[in-house]
KOLVEX-214048 format. One line per field, with one value per residue: chain; residue in one letter; residue number from 1; x, y, z of N, C-alpha, C in turn. Coordinates in steps of 0.02 Angstrom, whole numbers, plus 50000, padded with zeros to 5 digits. Layout:
<dovexs>
c	c(A|...)
r	c(a|...)
k	c(NUM|...)
n_c1	c(X|...)
n_c2	c(Y|...)
n_c3	c(Z|...)
ca_c1	c(X|...)
ca_c2	c(Y|...)
ca_c3	c(Z|...)
c_c1	c(X|...)
c_c2	c(Y|...)
c_c3	c(Z|...)
</dovexs>
This chain:
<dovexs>
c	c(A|A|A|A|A|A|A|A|A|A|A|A|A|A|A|A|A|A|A|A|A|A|A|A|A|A|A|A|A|A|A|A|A|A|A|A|A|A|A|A|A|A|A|A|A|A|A|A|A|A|A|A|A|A|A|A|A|A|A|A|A|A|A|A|A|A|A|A|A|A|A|A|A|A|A|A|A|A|A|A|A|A|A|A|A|A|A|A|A|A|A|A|A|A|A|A|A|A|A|A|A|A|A|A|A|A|A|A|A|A|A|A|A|A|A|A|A|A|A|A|A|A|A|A|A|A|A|A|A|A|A|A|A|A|A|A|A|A|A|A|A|A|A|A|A|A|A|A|A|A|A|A|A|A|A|A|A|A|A|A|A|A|A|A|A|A|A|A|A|A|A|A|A|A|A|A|A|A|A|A|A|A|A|A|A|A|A|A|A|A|A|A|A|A|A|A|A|A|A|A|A|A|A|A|A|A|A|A|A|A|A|A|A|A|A|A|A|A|A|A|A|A|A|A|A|A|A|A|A|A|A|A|A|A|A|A|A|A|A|A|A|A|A|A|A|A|A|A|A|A|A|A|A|A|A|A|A|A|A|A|A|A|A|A|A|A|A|A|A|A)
r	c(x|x|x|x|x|x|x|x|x|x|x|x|x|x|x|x|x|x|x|x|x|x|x|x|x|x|x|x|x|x|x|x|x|x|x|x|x|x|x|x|x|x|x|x|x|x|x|x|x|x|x|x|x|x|x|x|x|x|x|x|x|x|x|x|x|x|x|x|x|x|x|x|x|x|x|x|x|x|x|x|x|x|x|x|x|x|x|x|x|x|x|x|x|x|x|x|x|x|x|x|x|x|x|x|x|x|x|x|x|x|x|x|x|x|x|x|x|x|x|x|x|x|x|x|x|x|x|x|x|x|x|x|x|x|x|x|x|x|x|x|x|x|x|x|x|x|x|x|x|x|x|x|x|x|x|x|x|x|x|x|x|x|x|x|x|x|x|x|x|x|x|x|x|x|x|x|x|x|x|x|x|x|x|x|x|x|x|x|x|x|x|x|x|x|x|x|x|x|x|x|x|x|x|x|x|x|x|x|x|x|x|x|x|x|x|x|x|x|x|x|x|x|x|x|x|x|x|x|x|x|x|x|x|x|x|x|x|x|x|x|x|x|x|x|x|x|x|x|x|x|x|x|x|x|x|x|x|x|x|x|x|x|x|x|x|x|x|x|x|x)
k	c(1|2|3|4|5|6|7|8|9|10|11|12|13|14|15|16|17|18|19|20|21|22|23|24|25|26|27|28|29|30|31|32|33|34|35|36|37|38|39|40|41|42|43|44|45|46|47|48|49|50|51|52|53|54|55|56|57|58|59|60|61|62|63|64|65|66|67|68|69|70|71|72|73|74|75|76|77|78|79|80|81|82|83|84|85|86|87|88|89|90|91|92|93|94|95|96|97|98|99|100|101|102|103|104|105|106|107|108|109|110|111|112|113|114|115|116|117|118|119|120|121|122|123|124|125|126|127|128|129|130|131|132|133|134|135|136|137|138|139|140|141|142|143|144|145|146|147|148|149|150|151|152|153|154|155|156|157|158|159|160|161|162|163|164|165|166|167|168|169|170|171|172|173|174|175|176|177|178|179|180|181|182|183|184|185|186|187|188|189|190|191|192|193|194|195|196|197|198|199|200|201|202|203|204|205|206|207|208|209|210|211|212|213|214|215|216|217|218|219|220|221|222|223|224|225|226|227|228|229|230|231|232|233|234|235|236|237|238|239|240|241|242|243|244|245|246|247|248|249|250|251|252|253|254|255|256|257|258|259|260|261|262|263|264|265|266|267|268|269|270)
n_c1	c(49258|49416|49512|49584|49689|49706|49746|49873|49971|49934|50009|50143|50182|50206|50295|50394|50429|50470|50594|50661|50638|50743|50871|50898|50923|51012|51173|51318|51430|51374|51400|51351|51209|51157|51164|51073|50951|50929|50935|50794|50725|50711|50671|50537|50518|50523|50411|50285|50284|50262|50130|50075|50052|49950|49749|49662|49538|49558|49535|49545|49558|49619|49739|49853|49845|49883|50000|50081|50047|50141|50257|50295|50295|50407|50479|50421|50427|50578|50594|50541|50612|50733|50705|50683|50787|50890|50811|50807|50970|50978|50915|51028|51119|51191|51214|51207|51090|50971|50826|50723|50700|50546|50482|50516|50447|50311|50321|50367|50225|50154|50196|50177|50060|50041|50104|50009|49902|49945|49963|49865|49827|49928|49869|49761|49645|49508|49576|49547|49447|49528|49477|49362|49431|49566|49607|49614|49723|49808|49808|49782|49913|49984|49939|49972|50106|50135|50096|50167|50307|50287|50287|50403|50508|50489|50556|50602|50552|50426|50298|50156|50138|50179|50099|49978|50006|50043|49914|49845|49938|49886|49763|49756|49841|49747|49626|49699|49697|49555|49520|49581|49530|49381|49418|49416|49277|49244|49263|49111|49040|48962|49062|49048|48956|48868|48918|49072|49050|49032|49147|49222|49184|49212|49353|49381|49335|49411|49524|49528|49512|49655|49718|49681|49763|49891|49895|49891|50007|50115|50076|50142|50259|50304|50304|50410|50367|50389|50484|50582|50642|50654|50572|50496|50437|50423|50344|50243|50207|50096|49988|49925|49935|49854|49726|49704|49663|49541|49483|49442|49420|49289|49203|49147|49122|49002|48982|49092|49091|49100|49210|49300|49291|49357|49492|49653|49773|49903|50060|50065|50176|50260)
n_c2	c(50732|50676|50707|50629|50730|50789|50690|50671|50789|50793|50694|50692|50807|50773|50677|50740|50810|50717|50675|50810|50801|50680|50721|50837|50772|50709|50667|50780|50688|50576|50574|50504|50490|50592|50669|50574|50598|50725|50729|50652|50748|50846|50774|50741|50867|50929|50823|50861|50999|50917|50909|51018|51032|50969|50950|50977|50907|50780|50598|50440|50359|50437|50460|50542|50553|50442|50403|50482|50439|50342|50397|50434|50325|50244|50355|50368|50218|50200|50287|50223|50113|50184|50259|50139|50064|50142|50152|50010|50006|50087|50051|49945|50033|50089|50207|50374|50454|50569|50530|50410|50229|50201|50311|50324|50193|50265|50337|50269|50192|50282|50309|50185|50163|50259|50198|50090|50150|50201|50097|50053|50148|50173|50079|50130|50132|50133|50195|50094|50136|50145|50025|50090|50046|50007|50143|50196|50128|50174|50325|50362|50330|50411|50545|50502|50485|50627|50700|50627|50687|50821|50855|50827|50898|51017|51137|51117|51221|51272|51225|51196|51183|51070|50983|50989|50928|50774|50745|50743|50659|50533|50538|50486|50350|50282|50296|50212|50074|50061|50042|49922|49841|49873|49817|49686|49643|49651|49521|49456|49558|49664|49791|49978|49992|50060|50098|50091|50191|50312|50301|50353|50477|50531|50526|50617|50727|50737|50746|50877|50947|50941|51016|51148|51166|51149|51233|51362|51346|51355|51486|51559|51497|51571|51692|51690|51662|51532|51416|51282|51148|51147|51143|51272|51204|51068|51084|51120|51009|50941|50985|50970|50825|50806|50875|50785|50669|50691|50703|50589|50526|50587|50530|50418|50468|50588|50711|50775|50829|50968|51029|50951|51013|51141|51149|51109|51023|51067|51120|51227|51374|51322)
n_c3	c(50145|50076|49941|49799|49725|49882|49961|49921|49927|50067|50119|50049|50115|50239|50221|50187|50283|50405|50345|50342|50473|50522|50468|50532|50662|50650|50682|50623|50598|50531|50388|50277|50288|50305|50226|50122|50166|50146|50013|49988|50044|49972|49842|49891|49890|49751|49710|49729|49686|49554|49577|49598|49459|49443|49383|49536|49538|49483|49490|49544|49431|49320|49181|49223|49349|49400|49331|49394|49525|49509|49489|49637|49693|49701|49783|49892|49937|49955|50035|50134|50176|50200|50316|50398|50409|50471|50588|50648|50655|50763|50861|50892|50949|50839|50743|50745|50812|50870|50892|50961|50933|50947|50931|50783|50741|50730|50624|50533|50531|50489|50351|50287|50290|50191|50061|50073|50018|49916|49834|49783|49710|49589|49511|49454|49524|49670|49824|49960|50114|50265|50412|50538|50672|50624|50576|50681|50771|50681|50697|50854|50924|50842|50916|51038|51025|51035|51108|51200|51155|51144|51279|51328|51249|51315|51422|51578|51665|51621|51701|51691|51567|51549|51636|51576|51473|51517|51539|51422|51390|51469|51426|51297|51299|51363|51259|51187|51222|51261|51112|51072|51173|51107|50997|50999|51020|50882|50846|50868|50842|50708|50638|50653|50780|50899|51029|50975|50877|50952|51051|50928|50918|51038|51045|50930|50977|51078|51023|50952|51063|51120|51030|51010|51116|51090|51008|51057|51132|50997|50981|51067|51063|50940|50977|51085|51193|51285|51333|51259|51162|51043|50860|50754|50625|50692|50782|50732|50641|50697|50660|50531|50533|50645|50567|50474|50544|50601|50493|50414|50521|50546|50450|50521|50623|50624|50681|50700|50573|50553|50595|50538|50399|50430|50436|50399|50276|50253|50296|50410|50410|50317)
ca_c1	c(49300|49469|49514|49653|49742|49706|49777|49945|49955|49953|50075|50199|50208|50199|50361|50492|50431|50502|50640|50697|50661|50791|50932|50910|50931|51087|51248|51371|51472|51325|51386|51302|51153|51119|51142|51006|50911|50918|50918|50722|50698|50723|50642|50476|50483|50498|50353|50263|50294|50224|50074|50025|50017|49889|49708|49626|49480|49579|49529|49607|49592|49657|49810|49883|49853|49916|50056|50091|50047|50183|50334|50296|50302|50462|50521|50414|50465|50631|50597|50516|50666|50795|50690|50683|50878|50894|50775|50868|51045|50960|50896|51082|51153|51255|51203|51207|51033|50938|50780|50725|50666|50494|50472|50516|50393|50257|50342|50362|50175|50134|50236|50183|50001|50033|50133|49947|49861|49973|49958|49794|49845|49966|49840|49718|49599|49544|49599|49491|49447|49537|49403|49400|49489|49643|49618|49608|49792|49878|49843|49806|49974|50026|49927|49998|50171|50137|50093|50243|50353|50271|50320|50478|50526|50467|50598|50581|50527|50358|50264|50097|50122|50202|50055|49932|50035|50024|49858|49826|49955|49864|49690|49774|49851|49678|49618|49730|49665|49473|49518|49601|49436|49336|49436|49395|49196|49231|49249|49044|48998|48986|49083|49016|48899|48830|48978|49092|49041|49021|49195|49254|49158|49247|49421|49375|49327|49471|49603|49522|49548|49744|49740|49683|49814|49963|49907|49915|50090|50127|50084|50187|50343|50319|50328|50480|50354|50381|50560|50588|50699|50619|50577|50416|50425|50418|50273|50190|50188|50041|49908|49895|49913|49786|49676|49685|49648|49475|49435|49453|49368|49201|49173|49107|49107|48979|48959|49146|49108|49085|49266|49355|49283|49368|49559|49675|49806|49950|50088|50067|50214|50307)
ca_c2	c(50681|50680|50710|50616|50768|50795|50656|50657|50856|50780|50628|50717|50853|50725|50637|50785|50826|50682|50692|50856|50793|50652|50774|50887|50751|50639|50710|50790|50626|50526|50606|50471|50490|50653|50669|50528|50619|50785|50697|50633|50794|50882|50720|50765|50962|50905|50791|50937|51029|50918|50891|51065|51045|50906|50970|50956|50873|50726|50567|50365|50344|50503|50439|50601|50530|50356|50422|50552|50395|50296|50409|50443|50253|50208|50383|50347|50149|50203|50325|50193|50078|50227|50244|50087|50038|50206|50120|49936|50011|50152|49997|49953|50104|50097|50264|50452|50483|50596|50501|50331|50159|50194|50379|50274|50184|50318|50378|50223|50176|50323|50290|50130|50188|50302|50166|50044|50190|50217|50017|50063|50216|50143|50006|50178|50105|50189|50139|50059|50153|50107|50022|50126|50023|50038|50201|50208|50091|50226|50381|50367|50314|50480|50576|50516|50520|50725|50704|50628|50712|50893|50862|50811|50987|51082|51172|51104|51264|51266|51161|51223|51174|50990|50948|50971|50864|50734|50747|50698|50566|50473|50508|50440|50292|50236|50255|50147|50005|50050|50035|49862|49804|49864|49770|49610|49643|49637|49446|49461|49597|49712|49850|50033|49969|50124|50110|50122|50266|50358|50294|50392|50545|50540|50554|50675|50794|50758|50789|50944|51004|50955|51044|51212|51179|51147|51311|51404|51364|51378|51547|51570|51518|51614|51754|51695|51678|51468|51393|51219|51137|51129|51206|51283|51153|51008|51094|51121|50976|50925|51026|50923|50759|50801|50880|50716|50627|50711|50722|50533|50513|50614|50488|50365|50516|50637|50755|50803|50861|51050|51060|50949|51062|51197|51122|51116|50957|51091|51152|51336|51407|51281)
ca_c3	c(50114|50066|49869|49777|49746|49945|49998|49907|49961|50130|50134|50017|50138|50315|50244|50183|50385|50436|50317|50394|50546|50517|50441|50598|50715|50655|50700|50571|50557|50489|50338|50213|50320|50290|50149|50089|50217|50115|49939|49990|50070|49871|49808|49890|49860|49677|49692|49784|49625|49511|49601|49579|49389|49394|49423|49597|49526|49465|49508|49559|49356|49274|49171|49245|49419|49398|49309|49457|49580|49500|49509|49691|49725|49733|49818|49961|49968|49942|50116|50221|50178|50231|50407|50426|50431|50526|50644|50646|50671|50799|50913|50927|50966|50798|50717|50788|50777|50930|50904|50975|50870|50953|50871|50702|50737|50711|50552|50482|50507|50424|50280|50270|50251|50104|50017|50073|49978|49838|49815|49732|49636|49536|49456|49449|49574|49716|49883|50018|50158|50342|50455|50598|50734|50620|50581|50771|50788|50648|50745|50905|50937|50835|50957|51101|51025|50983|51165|51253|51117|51168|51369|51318|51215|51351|51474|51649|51701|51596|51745|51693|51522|51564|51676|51522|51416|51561|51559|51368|51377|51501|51404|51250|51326|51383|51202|51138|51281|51226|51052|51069|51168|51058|50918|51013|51004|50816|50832|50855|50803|50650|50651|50657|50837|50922|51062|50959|50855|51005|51038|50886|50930|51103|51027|50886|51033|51131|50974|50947|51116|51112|50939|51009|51173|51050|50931|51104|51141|50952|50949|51111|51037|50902|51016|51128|51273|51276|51334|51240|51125|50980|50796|50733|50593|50732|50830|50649|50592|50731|50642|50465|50565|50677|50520|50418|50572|50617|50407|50412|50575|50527|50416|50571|50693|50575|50746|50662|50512|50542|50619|50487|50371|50446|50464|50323|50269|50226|50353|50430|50392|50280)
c_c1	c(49365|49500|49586|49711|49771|49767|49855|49983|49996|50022|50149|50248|50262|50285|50407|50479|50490|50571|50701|50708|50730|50860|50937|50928|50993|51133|51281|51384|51427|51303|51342|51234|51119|51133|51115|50948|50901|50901|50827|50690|50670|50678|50563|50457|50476|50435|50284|50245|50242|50157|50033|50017|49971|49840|49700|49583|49495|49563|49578|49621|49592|49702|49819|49909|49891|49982|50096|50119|50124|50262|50345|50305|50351|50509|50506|50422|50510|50674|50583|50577|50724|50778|50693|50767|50887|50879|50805|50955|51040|50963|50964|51117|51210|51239|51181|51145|50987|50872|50775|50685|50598|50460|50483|50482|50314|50278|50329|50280|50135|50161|50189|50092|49990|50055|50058|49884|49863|49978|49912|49786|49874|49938|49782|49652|49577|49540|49546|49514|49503|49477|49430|49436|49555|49674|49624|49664|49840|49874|49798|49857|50021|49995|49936|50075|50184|50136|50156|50318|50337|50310|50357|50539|50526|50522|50569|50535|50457|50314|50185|50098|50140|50171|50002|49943|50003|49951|49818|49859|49914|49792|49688|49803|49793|49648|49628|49707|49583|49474|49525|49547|49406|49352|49402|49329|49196|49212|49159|49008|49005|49009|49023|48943|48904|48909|49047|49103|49048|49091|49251|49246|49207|49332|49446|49402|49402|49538|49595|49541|49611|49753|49742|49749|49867|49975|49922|49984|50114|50147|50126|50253|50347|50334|50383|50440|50359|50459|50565|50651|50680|50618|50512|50410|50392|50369|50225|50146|50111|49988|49892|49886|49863|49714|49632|49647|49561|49447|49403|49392|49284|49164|49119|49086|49039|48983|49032|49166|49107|49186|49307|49338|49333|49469|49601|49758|49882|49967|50076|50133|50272|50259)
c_c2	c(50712|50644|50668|50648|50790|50754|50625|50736|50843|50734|50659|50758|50835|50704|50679|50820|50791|50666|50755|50823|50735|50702|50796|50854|50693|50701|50704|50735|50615|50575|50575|50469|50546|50670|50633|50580|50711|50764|50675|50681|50868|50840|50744|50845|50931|50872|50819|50977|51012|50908|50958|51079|50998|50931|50945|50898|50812|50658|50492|50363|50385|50467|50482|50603|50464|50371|50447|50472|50351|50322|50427|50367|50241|50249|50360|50284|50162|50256|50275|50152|50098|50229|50202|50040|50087|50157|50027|49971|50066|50104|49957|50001|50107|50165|50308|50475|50521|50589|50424|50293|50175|50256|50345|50233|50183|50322|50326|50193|50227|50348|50216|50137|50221|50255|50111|50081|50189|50149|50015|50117|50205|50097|50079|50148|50167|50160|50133|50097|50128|50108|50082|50107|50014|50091|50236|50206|50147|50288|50410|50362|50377|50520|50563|50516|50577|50730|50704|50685|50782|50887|50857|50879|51014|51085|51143|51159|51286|51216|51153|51170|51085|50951|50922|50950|50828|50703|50733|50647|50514|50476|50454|50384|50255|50242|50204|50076|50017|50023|49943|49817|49806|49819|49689|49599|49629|49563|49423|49495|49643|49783|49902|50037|50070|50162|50119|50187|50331|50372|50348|50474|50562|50593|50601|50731|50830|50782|50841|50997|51020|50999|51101|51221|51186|51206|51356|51398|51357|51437|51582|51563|51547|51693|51767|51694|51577|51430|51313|51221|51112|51165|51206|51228|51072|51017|51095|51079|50936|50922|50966|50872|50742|50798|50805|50667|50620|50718|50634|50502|50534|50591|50449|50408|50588|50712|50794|50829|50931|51075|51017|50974|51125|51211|51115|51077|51005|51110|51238|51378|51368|51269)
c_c3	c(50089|50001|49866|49790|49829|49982|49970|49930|50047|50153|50111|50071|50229|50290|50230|50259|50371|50399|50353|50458|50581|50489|50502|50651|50724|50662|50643|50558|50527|50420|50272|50221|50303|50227|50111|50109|50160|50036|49941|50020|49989|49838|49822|49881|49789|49672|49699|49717|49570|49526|49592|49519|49382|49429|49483|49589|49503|49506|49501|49480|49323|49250|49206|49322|49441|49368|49364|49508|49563|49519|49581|49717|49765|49765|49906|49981|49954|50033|50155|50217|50226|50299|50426|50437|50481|50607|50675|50684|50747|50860|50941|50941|50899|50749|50765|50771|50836|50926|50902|50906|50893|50906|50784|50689|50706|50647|50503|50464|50468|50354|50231|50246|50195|50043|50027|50014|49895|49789|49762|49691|49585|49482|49428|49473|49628|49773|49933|50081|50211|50371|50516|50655|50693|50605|50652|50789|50759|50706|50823|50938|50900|50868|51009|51079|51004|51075|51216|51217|51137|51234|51358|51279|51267|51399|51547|51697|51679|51611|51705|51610|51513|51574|51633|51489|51443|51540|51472|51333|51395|51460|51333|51236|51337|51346|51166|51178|51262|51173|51052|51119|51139|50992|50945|51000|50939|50800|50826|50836|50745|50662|50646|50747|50866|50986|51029|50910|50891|51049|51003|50881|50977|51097|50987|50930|51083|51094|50952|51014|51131|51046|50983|51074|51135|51012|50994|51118|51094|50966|51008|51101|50998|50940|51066|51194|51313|51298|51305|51196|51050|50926|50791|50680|50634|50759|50777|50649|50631|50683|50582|50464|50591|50630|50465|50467|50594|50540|50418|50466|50582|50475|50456|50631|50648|50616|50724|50618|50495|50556|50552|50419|50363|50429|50377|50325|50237|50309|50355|50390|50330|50209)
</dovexs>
């Protein structure tokens, strides 16, 4: 399971990502841009900060936590707002930004989940699980956009490594089409059914095996043996996405719980 303090640890860290990753990708002019873009990038190191003076062990009703939960509110609805014009003015081509409205997408639904979380922190509640077919909708769709977004970094001349992207786009494309059948079975039946449990096992397995492919050509660019266009921050940020995704998932998948054990909701090098 995945602790209070855990799961602000994680989100805090997921959006000054995508923070950087907006700064790094608008062009100089979009001088008011980046600089919001760095102002919420400071905003969450600070919050980062105070999070390591409140115990671990703190729970939804700590004042200490509800207090905490509250001043984080309105930085992170104050971020999904900023992506989300980004993403509006992006879709007309009226801002310099070198990522598409669909990549904003992703970000934004994982924004939009921490702010569904933090909904219930703020009253000092604690928040309601995701069933698993929408824990299914949030990130399967960030594992196949780590997917197309990996092939897309890579140097033309890294065939070998292109092909095995390929090759867990298309398995993660045809998750997202199981998933959305299986949502229809819900109309009769009760969640957790045997198929799809087995379901959730499936994809555990399979985001662990892109995990260890992605730490291999990690540790390849760290060595200069890798040609892309990318930063170690951007290839990073995989690991704590993936981690939360299989903690989350070995809730309904249990056959998962030795490895999300193992995995850890902080960036490598950041």
């Amino acid at each position: 399971m995945i602790s209070i303090w855990e799961e602000h640890l994680f989100w805090l860290g997921i959006l000054q990502d995508h923070a950087y990753f907006i700064r790094e990708h608008l062009s100089p002019t979009e001088i008011e841009y980046v600089k919001t873009a760095e102002a919420y990038i400071n905003w969450f190191g600070e919050l980062n900060k105070m999070l390591e003076n409140i115990p671990r062990t703190s729970n939804h009703s700590d004042e200490n936590m509800m207090y905490f939960s509250q001043r984080v509110w309105p930085v992170a609805k104050g971020y999904f707002e900023f992506e989300g014009k980004l993403q509006s003015l992006r879709i007309d081509n009226k801002v310099n930004l070198n990522l598409s409205p669909t990549y904003l997408n992703g970000t934004l639904a994982e924004n939009q989940e921490y702010l569904r979380i933090l909904s219930h922190l703020v009253q000092g509640k604690e928040p309601v699980p995701l069933p698993l077919v929408n824990l299914m909708d949030l990130w399967l769709e960030d594992q196949l956009g780590h997917a197309l977004l990996f092939e897309d970094l890579l140097d033309p001349i890294e065939l070998a490594a292109r092909r095995q992207s390929e090759v867990y786009i298309g398995l993660y494309q045809g998750f997202l089409v199981q998933n959305r059948i299986l949502k229809g079975y819900l109309r009769f039946k009760e969640p957790g059914f045997a198929r799809q449990r087995e379901f959730a096992n499936e994809v555990g397995r399979t985001t662990l095996e892109m995990c260890r492919y992605i730490s291999t050509m990690v540790h390849k660019f760290k060595e200069n043996k890798l040609l892309n266009d990318s930063t170690l921050r951007f290839l990073e940020h995989h690991f704590p996405e993936t981690c939360y995704f299989i903690k989350k998932l070995s809730y309904y998948a249990p056959e998962l719980q030795g490895e999300a054990g193992k995995c850890s909701l902080k960036r490598v090098s950041y």
